[in-house]
N, C-alpha and C positions, 0 to 999 in steps of 0.2 A: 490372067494367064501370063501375059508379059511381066508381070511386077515379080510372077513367082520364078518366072526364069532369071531372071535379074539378079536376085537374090539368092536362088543356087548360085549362078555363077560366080558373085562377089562372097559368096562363102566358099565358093570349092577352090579358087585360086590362092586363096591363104594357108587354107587345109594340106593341098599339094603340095605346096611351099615349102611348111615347115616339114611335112612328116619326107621327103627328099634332102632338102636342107640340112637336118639333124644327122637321118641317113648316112648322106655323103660328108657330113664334118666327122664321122668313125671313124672313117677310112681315110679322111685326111688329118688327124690327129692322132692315131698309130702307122702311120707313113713316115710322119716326122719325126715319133718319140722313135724308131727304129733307122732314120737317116735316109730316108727312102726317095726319092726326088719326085716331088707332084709335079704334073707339067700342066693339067687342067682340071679343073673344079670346075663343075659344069654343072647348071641346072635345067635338065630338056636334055635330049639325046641331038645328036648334029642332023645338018649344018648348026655350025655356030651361026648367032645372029650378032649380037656384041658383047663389050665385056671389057677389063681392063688386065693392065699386063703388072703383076708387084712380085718384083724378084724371082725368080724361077717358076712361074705362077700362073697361068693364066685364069681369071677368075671371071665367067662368059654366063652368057642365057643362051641355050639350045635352040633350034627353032620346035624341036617333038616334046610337048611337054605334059610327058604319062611316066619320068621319072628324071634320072642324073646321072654320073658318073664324077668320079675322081680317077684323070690319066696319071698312071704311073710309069717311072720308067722301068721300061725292062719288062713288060706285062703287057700281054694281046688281050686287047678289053673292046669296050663296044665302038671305041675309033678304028679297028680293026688295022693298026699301024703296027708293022712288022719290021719295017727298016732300021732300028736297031737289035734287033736281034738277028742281022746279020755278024754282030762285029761281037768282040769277047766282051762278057760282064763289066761293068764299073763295079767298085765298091757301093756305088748311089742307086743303083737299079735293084729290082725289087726282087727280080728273077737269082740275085748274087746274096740274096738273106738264107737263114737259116730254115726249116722247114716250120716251125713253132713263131718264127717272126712275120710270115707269108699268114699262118693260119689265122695267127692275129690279128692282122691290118684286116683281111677278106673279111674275117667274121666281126668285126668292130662296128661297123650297118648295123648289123640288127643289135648288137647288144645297145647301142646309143639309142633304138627305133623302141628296145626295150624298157631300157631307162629314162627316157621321155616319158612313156603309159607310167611308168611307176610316180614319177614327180607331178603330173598331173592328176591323178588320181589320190596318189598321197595329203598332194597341198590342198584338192577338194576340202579333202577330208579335213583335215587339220585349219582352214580355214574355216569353214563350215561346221565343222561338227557332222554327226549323224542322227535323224531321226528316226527311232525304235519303235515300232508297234509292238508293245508287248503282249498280244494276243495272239494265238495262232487258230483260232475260228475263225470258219468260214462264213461271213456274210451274205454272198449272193454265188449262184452257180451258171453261168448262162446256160442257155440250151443250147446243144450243140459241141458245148466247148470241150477241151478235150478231158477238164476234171471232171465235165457231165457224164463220157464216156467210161471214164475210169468207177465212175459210180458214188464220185464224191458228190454230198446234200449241202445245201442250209444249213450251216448252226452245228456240224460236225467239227469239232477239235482237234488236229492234227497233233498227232503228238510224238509221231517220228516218219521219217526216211529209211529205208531201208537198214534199222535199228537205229540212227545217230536220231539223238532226244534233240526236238526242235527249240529255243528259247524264244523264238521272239517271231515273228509275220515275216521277218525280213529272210529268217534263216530257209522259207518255202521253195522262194525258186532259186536260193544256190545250193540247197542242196539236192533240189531237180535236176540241176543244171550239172551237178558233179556225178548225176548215174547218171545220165541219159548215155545209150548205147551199152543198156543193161535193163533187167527187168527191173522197175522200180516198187516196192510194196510202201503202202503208205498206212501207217496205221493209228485209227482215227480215233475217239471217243465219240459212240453215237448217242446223245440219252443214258450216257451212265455205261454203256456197253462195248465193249470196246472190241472195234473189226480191223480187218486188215484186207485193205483194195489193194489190187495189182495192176501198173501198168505191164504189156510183155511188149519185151522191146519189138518181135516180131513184126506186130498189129500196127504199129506204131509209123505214121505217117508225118515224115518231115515237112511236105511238101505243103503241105494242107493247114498243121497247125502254128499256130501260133502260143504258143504257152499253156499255164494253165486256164488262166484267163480268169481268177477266182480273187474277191476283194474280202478285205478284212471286214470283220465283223463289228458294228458300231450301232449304239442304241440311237435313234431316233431324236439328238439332240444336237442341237445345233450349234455347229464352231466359227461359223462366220456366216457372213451378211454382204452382200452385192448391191450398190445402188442402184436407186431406178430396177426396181426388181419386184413382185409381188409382195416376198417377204416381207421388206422393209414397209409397204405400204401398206401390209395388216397391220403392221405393228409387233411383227415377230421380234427377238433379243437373243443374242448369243446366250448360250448354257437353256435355252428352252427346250423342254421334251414332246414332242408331237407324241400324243399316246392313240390319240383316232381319229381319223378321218372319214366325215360320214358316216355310217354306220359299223366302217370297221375297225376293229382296233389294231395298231400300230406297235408291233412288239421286236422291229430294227429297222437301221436306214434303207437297205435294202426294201422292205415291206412298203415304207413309207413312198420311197422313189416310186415304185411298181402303182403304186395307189396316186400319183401325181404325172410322172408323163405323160401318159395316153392319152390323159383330158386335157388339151390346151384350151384353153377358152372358156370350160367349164368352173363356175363358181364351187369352189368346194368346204365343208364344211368339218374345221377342224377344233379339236379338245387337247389344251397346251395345258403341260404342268409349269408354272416357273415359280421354283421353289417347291411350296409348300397350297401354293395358288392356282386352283383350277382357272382356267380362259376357255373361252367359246370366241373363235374366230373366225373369219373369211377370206376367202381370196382367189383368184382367176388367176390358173399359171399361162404364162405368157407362150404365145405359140412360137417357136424357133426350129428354125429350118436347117438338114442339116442332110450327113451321107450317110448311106448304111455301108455296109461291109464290101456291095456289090457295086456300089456307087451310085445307087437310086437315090434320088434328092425325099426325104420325108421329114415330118416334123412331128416335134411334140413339144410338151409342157414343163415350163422350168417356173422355178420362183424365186432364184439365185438367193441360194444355199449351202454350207459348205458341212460335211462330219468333224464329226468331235472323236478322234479315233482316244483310247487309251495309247499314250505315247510317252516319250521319255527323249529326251533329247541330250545326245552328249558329246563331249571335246574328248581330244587327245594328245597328246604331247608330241611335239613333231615325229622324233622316230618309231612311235608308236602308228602314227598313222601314215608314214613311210611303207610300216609294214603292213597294212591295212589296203594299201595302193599296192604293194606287190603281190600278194594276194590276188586280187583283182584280175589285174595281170596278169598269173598264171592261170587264172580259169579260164577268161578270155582265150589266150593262148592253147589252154587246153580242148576247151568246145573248136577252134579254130582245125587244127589238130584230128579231133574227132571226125569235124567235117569232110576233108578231106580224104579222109578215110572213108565213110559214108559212101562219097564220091564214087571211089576206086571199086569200092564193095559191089556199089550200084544199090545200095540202100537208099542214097539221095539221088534224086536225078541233078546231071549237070547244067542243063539247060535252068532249071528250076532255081539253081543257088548259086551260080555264079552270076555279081556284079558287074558291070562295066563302068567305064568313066560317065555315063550319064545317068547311068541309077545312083551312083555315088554322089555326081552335082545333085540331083535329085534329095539325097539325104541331109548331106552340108546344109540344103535351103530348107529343109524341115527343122533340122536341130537350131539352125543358127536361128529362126523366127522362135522357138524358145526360149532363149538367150544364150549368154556365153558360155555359160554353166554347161547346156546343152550341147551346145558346140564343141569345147574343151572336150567333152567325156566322147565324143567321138571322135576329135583327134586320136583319144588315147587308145579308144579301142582300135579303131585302122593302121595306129602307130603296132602296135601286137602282131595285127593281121600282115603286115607291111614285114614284119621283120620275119614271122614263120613262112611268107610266100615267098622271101629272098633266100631262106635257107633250102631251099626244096634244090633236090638233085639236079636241078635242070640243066645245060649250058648257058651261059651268058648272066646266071642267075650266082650270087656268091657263093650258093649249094654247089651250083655246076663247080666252080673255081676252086671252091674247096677240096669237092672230088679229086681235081687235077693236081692239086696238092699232093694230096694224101697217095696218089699212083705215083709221083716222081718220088717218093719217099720210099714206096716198096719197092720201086724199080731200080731206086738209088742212080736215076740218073732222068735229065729233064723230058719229057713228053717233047714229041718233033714239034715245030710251030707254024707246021702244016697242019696238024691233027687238031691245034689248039684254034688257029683259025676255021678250020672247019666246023671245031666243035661251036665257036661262036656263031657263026654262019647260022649253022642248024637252030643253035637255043633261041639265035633273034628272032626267026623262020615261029618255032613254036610259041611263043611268047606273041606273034604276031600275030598268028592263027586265035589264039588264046584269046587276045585283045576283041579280034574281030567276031569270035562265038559270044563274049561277055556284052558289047556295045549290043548286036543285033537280039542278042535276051532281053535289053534293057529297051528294046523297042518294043518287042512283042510282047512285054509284061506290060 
């Protein structure tokens, strides 16, 4: 329990970091390409605790650290420092730009919060490559799950989305992911026969599921090997076909698995093709203990084993997989987007979907024990989340600033900086509230 709070924390403190960091270097690198005077770059909202002073500058750590600021001059921001804007514009103040040079610096946060998620995502990719299941059978369905509801089987062939022709296992959940908050129809090959399942957005419970929850379809042979494991000590081999086990026969992984968990301890008796080579073999799956969904400790049967999916592995040329990271990014951004909406509709409950900073520590210390890989790809997605929650109409929020913008424009003349401190006032007020509904969820979940 300690080890794992440890490790959220030395994951959430980098996470924070950069996705503020990034954030606030927008807004102070269109501050200066426009001549704008920074007075503080700040990471954490005040008091300041320290920091250094380089040229017009000051460059500090906050003591509140649930985000940043960049003080500009000539601009009521979350210092709530009004004292120059008693006296006429400098050319250097930020309140003395033109209406499209203010829009620019406010909105420069997220576009940077955006282009982060693209370069991370990107370089994934383009380092990595991508691996392709190119099948789009269904392997295993849980009970329960919500493709079980929809009426999706076993061994059903998805063969579109709501018309778009699926190519490959990967294209299932983003092209879920791009109707969701519509009826989705899925239409399948069943046995030669070809149906069409409906999810209706209606029915459809945010709250409760979790995806589809549906694994690719893979024959019963084997792609890897785990030491110190039952397989290895039958004497199982990569590329081997489990065809029966006991008396029954084994005709996918799925089948196979179902026929091996439950028994731990139980010697079981299996008929392996390798090659062209019948085998008669043995072996006792190991009993391993583990959660269910509810968090009941149970165990079953393993013989450490990995599937051999049909797959296809491939690269990309950087700008190719630039676009491939932007992409990404606008789906992310998009479901992000939706949600909120959700939200507002009362489709989702808020209590239900809104994070706090401790469900978040919480994530950081799951993703980061996966590794960096894991890590990174949620930098990039909170990086998305981070920049659509900064644009939102709020006060104190870039949205709010922006708003304020865009009124001195039609009004052709500045908002009072009475009005704009209050509007601060209030947004910090909401955003605080905000803060304290998101932590207190993050206890009661």
């Amino acid at each position: 329990m300690f080890e794992n709070i440890l490790v959220s924390i030395f994951a959430l403190i980098p996470l924070l970091g950069v996705l503020v960091f990034v954030h606030e270097l927008g807004h102070y690198l269109a501050a200066k390409l426009f001549g704008v005077r920074v007075e503080r770059f700040s990471i954490g909202f005040p008091p300041r605790l320290f920091g250094t002073q380089i040229g017009e500058t000051d460059y500090c750590v906050s003591a509140i650290p649930l985000g940043g600021y960049v003080k500009l001059s000539g601009m009521i921001d979350e210092s709530l420092d009004a004292e120059q804007m008693e006296k006429d514009p400098e050319p250097y103040e930020f309140r003395a730009k033109p209406m499209y040079q203010k829009a620019i610096i406010i909105s420069a946060g997220v576009i940077m919060n955006f282009i982060l998620a693209v370069l991370i995502l990107g370089g994934i990719v383009y380092f990595q490559g991508e691996r392709i299941i190119t099948t789009t059978k269904i392997g295993a369905v849980p009970e329960g799950s919500l493709a079980a509801d929809i009426g999706l089987q076993a061994n059903d062939k998805i063969l579109a989305i709501n018309g778009e022709e699926l190519n490959s296992y990967n294209d299932i959940s983003l092209r879920f992911l791009d109707h969701l908050g519509e009826d989705v129809r899925f239409t399948v090959d069943r046995n030669g026969e070809q149906k069409t399942l409906v999810m209706e957005w209606d029915d459809f419970d945010l709250s409760n599921e979790r995806g589809l929850e549906i694994e690719p379809f893979a024959e019963a042979r084997i792609g890897g090997l785990q030491e110190n494991y039952p397989a290895v000590e039958a004497g199982l081999e990569g590329g081997d076909l489990i065809v029966q086990i006991d008396s029954l026969a084994i005709n996918s992984w799925a089948e196979m698995r179902n026929a091996i968990t439950p028994y731990p301890c139980k010697t079981l008796d299996l008929l392996v093709m390798r090659g062209d080579e019948e085998l008669n073999l043995k072996l006792t799956p190991k009993e391993v203990e583990y959660e269910d969904a509810d968090g009941n400790k149970r165990t079953r049967g393993l013989i450490g084993i990995a599937p051999q999916y049909d797959m296809e592995f491939r690269t990309y040329p950087f700008f190719e997989s630039l676009g491939k990271g932007f992409s990404k990014s606008v789906t992310i951004g998009a479901l992000q987007v939706k949600g909120f909406g959700w939200i507002f509709s009362g489709k989702e409950s808020a209590s239900e979907s809104l994070t706090g900073p401790v469900g978040i520590a919480q994530m950081a210390g799951q993703f980061a024990r996966q590794g960096l890989l894991s890590w990174l790809n949620l930098v990039a997605m909170l990086s998305v989340v981070l920049a659509i929650v900064n644009i939102l109409p709020i006060p104190a929020l870039d949205g709010g600033h922006l708003i304020i913008i865009i009124a001195e424009g039609v009004l052709g003349r500045p908002v009072s900086v009475k009005a704009k401190i209050a509007a601060q006032q209030i947004g910090m007020l909401i955003l605080l509230m905000l803060l304290l509904f998101a932590t207190f969820n993050d206890f009661t979940r």
